[in-house]
C-alpha positions in Angstrom: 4.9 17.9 -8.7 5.5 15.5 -6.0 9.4 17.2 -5.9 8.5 19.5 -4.0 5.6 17.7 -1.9 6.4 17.1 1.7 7.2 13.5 2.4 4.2 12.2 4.5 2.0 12.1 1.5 0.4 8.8 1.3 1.9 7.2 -2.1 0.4 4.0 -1.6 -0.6 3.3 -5.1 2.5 4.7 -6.8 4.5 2.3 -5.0 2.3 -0.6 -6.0 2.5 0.9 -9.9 6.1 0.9 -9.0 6.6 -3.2 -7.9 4.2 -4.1 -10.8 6.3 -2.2 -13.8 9.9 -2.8 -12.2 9.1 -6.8 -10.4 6.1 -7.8 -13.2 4.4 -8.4 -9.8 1.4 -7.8 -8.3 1.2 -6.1 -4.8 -1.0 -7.5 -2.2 -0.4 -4.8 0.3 1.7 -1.7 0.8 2.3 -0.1 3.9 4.6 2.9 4.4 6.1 1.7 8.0 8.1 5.6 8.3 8.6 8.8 6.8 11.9 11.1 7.4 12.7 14.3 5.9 14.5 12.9 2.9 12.3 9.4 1.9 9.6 6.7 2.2 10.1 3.6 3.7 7.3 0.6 2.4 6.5 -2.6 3.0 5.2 -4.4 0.2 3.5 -7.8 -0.7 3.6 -9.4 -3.8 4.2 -13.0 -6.1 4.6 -14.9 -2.4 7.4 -12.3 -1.2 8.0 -9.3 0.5 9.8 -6.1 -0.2 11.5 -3.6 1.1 10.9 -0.2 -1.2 12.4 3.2 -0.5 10.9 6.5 -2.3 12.7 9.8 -2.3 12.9 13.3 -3.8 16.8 13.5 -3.9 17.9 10.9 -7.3 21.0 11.9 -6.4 21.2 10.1 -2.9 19.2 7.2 -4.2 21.6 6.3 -6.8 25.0 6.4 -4.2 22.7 4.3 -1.5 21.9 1.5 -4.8 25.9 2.1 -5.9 27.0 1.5 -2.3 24.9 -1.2 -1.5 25.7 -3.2 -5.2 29.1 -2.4 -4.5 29.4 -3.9 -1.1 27.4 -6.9 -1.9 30.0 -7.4 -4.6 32.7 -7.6 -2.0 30.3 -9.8 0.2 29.9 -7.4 2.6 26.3 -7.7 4.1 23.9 -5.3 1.8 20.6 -5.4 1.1 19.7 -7.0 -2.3 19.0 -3.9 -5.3 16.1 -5.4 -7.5 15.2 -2.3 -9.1 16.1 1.3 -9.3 13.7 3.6 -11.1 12.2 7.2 -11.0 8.7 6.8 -10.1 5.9 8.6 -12.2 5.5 11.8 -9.0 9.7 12.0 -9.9 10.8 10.4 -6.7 13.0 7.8 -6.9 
């Protein structure tokens, strides 16, 4: 289970699974650009844009990082834009 695996794993084509199911897009490219003890930054290509996509073990912290940054862009604070939120397949999210 990817729960428990240690966060430099290469999860290259999960996140591309990830964009295509959540965005109905097809990734181009995917590059992790860091890894810290808690998630997965990428970089990903796809439909003529790019994202941003963050993979972690802890739902709990993803989903008050998506709450916080909906919640501030609500009161037009400067937040990044949530497009999706999802558990990927290896149970990140």
């Amino acid at each position: 289970a990817l729960r428990n695996a240690p966060m430099t794993a290469n999860r290259d084509h999960e996140i591309a699974a990830f964009v295509k199911s959540q965005l109905d897009l097809e990734p181009t490219r995917v590059a992790r650009l860091d890894a810290f003890a808690t998630n997965e930054v990428y970089e990903v290509d796809a439909g003529e844009r790019r994202f941003v996509v963050k993979a972690s073990p802890m739902a709990d912290a993803s989903r008050a990082e998506v709450f916080a940054c909906r919640h501030g862009a609500a009161a037009e604070c400067f937040a990044p834009v949530i497009l999706s939120h999802a558990r990927l397949d290896g149970g990140l999210s």
